[in-house]
C-alpha positions, 0 to 999 in steps of 0.5 A, a space after each residue: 256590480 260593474 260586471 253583473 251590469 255589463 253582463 245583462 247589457 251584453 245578453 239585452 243587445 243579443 236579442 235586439 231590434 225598433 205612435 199610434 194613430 187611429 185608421 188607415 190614413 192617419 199621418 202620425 206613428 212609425 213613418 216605417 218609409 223613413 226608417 227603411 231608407 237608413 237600412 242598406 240594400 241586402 236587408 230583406 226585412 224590418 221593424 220598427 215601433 213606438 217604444 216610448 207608448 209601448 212601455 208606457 201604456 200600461 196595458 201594452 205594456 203588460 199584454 205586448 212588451 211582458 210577452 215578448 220578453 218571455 220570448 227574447 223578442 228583438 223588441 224586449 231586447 231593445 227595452 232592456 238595451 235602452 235601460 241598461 244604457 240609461 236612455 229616457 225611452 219616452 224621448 225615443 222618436 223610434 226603434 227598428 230591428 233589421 235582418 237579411 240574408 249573410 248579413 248581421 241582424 243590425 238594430 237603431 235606437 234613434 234619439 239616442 245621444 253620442 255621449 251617453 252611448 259611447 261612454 256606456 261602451 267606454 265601460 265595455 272597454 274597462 270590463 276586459 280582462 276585469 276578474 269575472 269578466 266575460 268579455 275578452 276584447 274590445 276594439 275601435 275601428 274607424 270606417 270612412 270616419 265613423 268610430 265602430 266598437 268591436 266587442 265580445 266574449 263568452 257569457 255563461 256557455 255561449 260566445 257572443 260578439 257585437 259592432 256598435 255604430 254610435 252617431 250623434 243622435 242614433 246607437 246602431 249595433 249588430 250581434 253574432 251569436 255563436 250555436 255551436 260554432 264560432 261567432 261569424 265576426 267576418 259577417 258582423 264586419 262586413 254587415 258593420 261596413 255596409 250599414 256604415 257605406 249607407 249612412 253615407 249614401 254610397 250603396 243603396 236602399 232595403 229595396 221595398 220602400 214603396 211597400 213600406 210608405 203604403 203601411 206608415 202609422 200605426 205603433 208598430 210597423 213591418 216590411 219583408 221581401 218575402 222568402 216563400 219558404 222560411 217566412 210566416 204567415 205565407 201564402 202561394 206566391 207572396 212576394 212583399 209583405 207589410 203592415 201596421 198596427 193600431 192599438 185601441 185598448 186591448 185589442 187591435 186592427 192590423 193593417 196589411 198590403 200584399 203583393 204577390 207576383 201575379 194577379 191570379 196570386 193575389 185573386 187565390 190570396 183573397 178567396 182564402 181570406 174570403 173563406 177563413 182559410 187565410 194563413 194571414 187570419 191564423 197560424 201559431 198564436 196569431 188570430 184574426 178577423 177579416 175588416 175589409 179588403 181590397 183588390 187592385 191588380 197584384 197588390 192585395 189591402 186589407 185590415 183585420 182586428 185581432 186581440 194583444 195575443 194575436 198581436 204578439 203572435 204576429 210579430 213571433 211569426 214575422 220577425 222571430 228571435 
C-alpha cells in the first residue's frame, strides 16, 4: 500500500505547478506580483491560481480542474500533490508553477506546513530499496541552510527525478523527466541552488514584475517574457504577456496586457483584435470574444469573455505540460 501511495505522489509531482474577483480593479485574488518576486531571475514564465476555489466550486471544478487533468496539466499536477501530501487546499492562500530556459520547471504550495511536508518525504526515504519500490535513492542536502530532498527512480518505463525545498510554511519542488535520456539531475541541482539563493535575496527577481502587478486578481494569473518562436498564443513582435482570469459561473473574462517592442507592433496587434484575426481571440481550443481594449504607446490592454473550454484552452497554450 505504502509503494502504490508513494508511486502516484511521485507521478502527481511530475507534472506540477499554482481568488476570484469581479473586474478589472478589484483588489482581492492571485496577487501574481507577489508571487513572482520568490521566482529567481532565469524563469521566463509563471502561474499562479486559487486552488482552494478551483476545487471547490463545483462547476470549476468539473469544467476547469477535470479537463486539466486528462491533460496532465502542472495545475492537475499540483491537485493531486497536494491530496497525496494530505494538505487542506481550502487553507492554500495559492499555488504556482515556474518555468525558464535550462532551468527545472519549480513549483510552490504556499501554506503548506514543515511538518506535514517533510514527513511525507521521510516516507520517500523508507520506500528505497523497499520490494516494488521504484525509487533507487534519497538524498538530503543542505544549501546555505535550507534542507533539499533529492529523490527519484524509474516509475513504469520512465525515470524521474525530484528536488524538494520544504520551509516553514511553503513546499517548493522541481522535476526532471527522463524521454529518451537520462534525467538531467546536474539541471534540477542547479535550478534547486538558484531558487534557494533567492529565498535568501542574493540573485535576483523573474524580471516581468511590472507586468505582472498590472494583471493581479483574478482566480488564475499568468506572466511570460515571450519567446516569439515557441509560445502561443502570439503575435508579431510580442514581448511580455499577462493575464487574469475572472471566473463568473460557466464562463469567463480574461484580462490581458501586452507589451510589444514597438508601438507600430502594438497598433498591428489591435488591428488583428479589431478584425477577428487576433491569435489572442483563437487558436487551439481557446476562443474568445473582444470586451474592450486600449492602446497606450507599446503596451496593449484588453478583456475578452470566453466560456471554460476556451478557459482551459488558454492555459494548454500558455503553460503546457
Amino acid at each position: 500500500m505504502l509503494t502504490r501511495v508513494l508511486l502516484v505522489l511521485a507521478l502527481a509531482s511530475a507534472v506540477v505547478v499554482g481568488v476570484g474577483g469581479p473586474g478589472w480593479t478589484q483588489p482581492t485574488g492571485v496577487k501574481l506580483d507577489e508571487i513572482v518576486v520568490q521566482y529567481p531571475e532565469g524563469y521566463t514564465r509563471v502561474l499562479a491560481a486559487d486552488i482552494a476555489l478551483l476545487l471547490r466550486d463545483a462547476t470549476l471544478r468539473e469544467g476547469v480542474m477535470g479537463p486539466l487533468g486528462a491533460a496532465r496539466h502542472p495545475l492537475n499536477g499540483i491537485r493531486q500533490a497536494i491530496e497525496l501530501f494530505r494538505l487542506d487546499a481550502q487553507k492554500l492562500p495559492w499555488v504556482a508553477h515556474g518555468a525558464g530556459p535550462n532551468l527545472s520547471s519549480f513549483s510552490v504550495i504556499d501554506g503548506a506546513p514543515f511538518p506535514q511536508t517533510f514527513g511525507a518525504l521521510q516516507g520517500l526515504k523508507a520506500a528505497v530499496g523497499a520490494p516494488n519500490s521504484p525509487y533507487t535513492h534519497w538524498d538530503l542536502v543542505e544549501m546555505n541552510g535550507i534542507p533539499v530532498v533529492f529523490t527519484g527512480g524509474v516509475f513504469g518505463p520512465i525515470p524521474i527525478e525530484w528536488a524538494y525545498i520544504p520551509l516553514a510554511t511553503q513546499l517548493w519542488f522541481g522535476t526532471e523527466v527522463g524521454l529518451g535520456a537520462p534525467p538531467n539531475r546536474d539541471r534540477l541541482k542547479a535550478s534547486a541552488e538558484r531558487v534557494v539563493a533567492r529565498l535568501h535575496g542574493r540573485i535576483g527577481i523573474f524580471d516581468e514584475f511590472i507586468a505582472a502587478y498590472a494583471t493581479r486578481g483574478g482566480s488564475i494569473a499568468f506572466v511570460r517574457r515571450t519567446d516569439i518562436a515557441k509560445d502561443k498564443p502570439v503575435e508579431q513582435n510580442e514581448e511580455v504577456m499577462s493575464y487574469a482570469i475572472f471566473f463568473e459561473g460557466a464562463a469567463a473574462r480574461v484580462r490581458f496586457q501586452i507589451r510589444f517592442t514597438t508601438e507600430a507592433a502594438a497598433q498591428a496587434a489591435l488591428n488583428n483584435l479589431l478584425t477577428g484575426k487576433s491569435s489572442y481571440l483563437a487558436q487551439d481550443l481557446y476562443r474568445a470574444e473582444l470586451v474592450s481594449r486600449t492602446l497606450s504607446g507599446r503596451i496593449l490592454d484588453f478583456e475578452v469573455r470566453t466560456d471554460l473550454r476556451g478557459v482551459v484552452g488558454l492555459l494548454l497554450l500558455t503553460m503546457p505540460s
